[in-house]
N, CA, C and O atoms as a GROMACS GRO file, in nm:
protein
  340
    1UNK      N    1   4.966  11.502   3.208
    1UNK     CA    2   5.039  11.539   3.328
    1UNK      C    3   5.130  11.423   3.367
    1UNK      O    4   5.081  11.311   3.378
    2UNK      N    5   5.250  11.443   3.388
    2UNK     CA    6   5.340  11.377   3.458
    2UNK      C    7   5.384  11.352   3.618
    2UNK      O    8   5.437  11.423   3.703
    3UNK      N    9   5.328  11.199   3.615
    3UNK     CA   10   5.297  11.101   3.769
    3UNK      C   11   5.373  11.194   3.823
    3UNK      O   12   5.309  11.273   3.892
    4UNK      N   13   5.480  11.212   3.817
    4UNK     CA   14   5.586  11.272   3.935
    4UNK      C   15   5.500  11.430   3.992
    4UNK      O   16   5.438  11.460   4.094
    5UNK      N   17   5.533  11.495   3.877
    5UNK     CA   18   5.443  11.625   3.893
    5UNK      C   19   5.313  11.616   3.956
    5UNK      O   20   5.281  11.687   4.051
    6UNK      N   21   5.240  11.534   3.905
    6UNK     CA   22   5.117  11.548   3.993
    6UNK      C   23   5.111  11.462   4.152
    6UNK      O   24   5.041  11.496   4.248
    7UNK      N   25   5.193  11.358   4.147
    7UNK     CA   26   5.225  11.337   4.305
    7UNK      C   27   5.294  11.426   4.380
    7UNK      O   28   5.273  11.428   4.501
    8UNK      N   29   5.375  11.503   4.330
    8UNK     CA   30   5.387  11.696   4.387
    8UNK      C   31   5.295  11.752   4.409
    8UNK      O   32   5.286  11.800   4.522
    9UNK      N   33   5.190  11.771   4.318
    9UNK     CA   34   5.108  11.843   4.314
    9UNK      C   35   5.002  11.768   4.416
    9UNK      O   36   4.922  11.844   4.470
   10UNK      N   37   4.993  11.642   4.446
   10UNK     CA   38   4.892  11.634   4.527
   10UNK      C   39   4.943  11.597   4.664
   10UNK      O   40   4.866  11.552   4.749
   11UNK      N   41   5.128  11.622   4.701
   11UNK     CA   42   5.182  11.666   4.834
   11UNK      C   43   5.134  11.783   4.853
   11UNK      O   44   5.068  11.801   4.955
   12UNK      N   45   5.153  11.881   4.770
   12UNK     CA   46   5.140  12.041   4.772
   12UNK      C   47   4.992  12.096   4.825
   12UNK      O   48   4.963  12.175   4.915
   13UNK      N   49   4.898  12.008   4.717
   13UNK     CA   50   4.809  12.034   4.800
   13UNK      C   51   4.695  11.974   4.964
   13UNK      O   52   4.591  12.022   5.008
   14UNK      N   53   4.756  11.890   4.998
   14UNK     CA   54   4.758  11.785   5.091
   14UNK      C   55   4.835  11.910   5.234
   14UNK      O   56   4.758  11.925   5.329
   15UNK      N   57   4.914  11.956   5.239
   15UNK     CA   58   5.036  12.037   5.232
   15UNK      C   59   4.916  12.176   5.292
   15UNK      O   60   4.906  12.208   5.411
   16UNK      N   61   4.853  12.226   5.200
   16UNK     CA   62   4.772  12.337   5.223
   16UNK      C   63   4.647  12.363   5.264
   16UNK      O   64   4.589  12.471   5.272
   17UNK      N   65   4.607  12.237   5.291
   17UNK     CA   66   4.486  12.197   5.332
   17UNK      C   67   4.530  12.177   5.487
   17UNK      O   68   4.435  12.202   5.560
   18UNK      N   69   4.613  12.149   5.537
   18UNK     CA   70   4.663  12.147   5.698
   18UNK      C   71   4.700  12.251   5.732
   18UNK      O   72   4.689  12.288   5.849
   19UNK      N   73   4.754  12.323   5.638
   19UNK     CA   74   4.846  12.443   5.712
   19UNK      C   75   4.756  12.593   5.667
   19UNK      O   76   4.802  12.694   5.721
   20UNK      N   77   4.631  12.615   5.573
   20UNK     CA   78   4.565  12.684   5.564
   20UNK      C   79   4.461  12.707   5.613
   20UNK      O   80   4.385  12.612   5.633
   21UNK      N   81   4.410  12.873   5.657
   21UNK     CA   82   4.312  12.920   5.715
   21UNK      C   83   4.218  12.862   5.719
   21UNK      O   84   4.280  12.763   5.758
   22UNK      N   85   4.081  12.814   5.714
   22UNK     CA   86   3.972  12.727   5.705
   22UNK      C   87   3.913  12.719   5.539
   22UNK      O   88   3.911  12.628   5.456
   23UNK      N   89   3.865  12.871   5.537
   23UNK     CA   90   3.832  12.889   5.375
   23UNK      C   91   3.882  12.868   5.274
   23UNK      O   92   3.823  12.840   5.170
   24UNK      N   93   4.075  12.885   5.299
   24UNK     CA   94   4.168  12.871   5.185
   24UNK      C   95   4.159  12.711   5.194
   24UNK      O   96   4.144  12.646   5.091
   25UNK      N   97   4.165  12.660   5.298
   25UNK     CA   98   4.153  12.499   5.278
   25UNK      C   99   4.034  12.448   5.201
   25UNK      O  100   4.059  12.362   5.117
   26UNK      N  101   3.938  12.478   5.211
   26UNK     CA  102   3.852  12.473   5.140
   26UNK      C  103   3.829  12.456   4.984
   26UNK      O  104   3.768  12.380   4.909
   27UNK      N  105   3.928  12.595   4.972
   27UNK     CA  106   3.978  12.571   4.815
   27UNK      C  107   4.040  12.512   4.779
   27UNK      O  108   4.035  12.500   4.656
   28UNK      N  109   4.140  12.434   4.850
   28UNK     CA  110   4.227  12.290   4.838
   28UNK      C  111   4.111  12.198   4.808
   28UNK      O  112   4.070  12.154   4.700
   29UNK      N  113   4.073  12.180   4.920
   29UNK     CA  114   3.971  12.038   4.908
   29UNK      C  115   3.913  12.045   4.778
   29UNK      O  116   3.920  11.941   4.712
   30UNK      N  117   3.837  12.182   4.706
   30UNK     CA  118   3.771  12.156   4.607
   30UNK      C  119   3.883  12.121   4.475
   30UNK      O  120   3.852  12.050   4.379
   31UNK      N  121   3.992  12.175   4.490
   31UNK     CA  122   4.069  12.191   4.348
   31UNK      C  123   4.133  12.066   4.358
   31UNK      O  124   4.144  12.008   4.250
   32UNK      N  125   4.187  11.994   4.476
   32UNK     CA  126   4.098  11.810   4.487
   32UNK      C  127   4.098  11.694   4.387
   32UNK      O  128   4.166  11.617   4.320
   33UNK      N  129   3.952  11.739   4.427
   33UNK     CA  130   3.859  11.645   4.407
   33UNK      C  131   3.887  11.676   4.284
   33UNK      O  132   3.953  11.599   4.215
   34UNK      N  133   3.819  11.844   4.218
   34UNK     CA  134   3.847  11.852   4.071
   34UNK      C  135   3.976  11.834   3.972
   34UNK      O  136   3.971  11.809   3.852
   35UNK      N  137   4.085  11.852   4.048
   35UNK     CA  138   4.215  11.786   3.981
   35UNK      C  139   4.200  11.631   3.951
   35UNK      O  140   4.236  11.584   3.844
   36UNK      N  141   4.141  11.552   4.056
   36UNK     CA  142   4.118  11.364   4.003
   36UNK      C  143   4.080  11.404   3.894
   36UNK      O  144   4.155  11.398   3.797
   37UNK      N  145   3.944  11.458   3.884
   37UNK     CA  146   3.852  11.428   3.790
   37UNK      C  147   3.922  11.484   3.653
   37UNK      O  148   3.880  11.447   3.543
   38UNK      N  149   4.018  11.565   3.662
   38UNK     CA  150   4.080  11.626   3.559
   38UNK      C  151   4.175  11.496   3.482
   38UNK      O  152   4.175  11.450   3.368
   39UNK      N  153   4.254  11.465   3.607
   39UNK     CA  154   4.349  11.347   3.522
   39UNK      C  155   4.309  11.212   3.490
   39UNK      O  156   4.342  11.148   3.390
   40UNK      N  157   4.220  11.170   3.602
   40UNK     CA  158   4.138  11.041   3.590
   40UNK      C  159   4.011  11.040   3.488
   40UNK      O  160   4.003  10.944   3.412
   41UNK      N  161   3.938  11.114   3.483
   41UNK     CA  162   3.804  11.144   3.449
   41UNK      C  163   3.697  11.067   3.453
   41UNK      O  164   3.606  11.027   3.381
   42UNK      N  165   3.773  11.053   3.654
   42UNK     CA  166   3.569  10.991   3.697
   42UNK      C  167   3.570  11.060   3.814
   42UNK      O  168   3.671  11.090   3.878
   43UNK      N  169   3.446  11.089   3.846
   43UNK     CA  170   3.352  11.127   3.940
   43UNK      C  171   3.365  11.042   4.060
   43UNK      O  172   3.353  10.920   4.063
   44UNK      N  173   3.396  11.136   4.177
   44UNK     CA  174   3.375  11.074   4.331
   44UNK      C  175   3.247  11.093   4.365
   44UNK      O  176   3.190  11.004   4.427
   45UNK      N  177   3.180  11.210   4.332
   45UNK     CA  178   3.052  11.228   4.340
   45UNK      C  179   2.992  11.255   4.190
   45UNK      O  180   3.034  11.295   4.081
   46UNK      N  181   2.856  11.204   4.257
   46UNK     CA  182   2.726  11.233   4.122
   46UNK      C  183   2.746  11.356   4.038
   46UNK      O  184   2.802  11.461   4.071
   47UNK      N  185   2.679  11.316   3.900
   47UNK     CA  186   2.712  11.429   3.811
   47UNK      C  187   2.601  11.569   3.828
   47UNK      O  188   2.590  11.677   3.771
   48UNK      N  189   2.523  11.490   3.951
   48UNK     CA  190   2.468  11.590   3.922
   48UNK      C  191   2.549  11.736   4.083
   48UNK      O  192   2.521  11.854   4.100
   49UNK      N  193   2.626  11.664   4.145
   49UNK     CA  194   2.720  11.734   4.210
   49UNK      C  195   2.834  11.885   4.145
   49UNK      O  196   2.867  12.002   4.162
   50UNK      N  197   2.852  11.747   4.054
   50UNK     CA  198   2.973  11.823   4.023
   50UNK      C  199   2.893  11.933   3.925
   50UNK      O  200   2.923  12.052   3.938
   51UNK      N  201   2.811  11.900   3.845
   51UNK     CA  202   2.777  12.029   3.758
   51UNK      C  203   2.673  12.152   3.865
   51UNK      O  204   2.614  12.250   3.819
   52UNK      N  205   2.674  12.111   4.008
   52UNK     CA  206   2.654  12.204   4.103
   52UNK      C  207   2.817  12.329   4.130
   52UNK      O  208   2.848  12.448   4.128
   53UNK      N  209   2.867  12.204   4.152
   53UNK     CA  210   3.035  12.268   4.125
   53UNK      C  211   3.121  12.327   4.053
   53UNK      O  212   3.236  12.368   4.065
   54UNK      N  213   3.020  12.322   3.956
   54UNK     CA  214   3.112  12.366   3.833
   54UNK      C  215   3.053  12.501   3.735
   54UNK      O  216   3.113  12.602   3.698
   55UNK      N  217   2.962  12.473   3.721
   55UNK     CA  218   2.858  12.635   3.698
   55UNK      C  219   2.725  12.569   3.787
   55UNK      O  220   2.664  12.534   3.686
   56UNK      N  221   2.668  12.542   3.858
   56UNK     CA  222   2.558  12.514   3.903
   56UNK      C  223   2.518  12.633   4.023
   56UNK      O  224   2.590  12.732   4.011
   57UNK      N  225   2.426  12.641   4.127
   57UNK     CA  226   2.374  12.720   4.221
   57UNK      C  227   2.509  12.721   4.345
   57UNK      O  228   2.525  12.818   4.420
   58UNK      N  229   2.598  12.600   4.349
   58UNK     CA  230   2.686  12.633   4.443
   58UNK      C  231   2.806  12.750   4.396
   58UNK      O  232   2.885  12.789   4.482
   59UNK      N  233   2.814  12.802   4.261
   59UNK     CA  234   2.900  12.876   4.227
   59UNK      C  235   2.932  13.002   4.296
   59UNK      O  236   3.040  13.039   4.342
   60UNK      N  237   2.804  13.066   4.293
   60UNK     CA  238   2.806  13.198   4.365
   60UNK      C  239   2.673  13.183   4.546
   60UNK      O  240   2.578  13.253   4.582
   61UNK      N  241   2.725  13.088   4.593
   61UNK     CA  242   2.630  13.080   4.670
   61UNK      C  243   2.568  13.172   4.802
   61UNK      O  244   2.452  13.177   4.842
   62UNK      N  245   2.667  13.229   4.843
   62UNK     CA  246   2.689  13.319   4.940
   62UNK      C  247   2.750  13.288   5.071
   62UNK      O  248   2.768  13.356   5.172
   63UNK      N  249   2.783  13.137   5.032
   63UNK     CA  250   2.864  13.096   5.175
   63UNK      C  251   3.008  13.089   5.154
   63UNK      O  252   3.038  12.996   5.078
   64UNK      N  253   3.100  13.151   5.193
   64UNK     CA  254   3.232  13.203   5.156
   64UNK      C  255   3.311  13.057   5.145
   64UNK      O  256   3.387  13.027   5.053
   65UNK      N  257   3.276  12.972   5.259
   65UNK     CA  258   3.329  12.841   5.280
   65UNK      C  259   3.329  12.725   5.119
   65UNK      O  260   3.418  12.655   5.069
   66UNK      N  261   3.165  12.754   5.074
   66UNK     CA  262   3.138  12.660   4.967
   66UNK      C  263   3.159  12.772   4.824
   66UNK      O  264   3.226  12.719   4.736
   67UNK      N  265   3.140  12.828   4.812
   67UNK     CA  266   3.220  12.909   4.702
   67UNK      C  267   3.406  12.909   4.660
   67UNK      O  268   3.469  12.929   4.557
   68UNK      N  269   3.448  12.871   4.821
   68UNK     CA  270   3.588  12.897   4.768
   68UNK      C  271   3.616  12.739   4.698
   68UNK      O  272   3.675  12.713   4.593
   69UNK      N  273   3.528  12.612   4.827
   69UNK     CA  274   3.530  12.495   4.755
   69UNK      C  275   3.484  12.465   4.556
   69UNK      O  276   3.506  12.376   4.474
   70UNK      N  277   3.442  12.543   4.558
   70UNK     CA  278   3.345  12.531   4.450
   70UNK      C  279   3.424  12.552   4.358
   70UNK      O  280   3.444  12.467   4.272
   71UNK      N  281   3.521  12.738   4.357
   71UNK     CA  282   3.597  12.752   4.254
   71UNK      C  283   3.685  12.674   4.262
   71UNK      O  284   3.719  12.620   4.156
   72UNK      N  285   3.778  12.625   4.426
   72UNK     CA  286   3.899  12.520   4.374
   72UNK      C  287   3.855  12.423   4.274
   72UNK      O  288   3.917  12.382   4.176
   73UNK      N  289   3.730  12.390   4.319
   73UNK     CA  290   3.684  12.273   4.242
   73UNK      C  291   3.676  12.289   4.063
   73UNK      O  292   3.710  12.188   4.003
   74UNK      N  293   3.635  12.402   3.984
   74UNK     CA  294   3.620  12.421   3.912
   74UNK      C  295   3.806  12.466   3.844
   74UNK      O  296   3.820  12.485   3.723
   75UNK      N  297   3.912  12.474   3.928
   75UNK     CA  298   4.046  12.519   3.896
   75UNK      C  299   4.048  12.391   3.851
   75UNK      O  300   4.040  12.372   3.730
   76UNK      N  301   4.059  12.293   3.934
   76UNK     CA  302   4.094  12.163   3.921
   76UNK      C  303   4.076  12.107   3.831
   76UNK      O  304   4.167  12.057   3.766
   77UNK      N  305   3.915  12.095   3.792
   77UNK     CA  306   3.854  12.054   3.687
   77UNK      C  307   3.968  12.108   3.512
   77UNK      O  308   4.023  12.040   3.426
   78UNK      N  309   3.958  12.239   3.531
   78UNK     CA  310   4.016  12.310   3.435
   78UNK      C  311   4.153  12.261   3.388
   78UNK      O  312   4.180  12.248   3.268
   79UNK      N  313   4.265  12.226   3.518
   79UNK     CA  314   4.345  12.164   3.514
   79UNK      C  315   4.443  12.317   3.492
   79UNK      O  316   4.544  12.336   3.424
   80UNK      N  317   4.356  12.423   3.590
   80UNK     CA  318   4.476  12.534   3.643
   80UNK      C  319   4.569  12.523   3.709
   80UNK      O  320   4.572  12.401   3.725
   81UNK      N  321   4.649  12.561   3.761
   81UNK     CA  322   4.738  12.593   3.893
   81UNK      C  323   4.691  12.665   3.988
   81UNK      O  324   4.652  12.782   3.993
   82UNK      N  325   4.701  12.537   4.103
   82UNK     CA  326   4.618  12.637   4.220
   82UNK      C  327   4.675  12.771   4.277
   82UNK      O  328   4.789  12.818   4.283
   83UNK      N  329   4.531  12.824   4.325
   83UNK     CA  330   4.549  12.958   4.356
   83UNK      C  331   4.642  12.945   4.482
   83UNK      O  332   4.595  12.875   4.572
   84UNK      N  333   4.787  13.011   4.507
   84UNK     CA  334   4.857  12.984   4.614
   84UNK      C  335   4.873  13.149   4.653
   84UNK      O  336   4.974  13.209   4.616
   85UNK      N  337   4.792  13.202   4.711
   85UNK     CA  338   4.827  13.340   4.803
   85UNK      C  339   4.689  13.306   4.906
   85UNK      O  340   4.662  13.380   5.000
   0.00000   0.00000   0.00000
């Protein structure tokens, strides 16, 4: 990934995390954290976090809030394009 692009990419999402509903922010925050870990590849939190985040028990948890974190988190990781609707 190219510095420029991803310092876009982490206005953009910086960007949607203020100006989005609570939950959609949520999915910012997670796709995040998991975008560092995508380009950097270290951990802000324990591994045993992130593999909560990533297929672990937070995946489908039933709290709308930590599920949406969870999949941003797992976009990120992937090194998708965030979900923007």
């Amino acid at each position: 990934m190219v510095w420029k692009k991803y310092d876009d990419l982490l206005d953009f999402i910086d960007e949607k995390i203020d100006t989005s509903e609570p939950r959609r922010a949520e999915y910012f925050r997670g796709y995040l954290r998991g975008i560092h870990f995508h380009v950097h590849g270290s951990l802000e939190e324990t591994t045993q976090k992130h593999a909560r985040f990533f297929n672990g028990p937070d995946v489908d948890s039933g709290d709308p809030y930590l599920d949406a974190f969870a999949r941003g988190y797992r976009d990120g990781c992937k090194g998708r394009k965030p979900e923007d609707n």
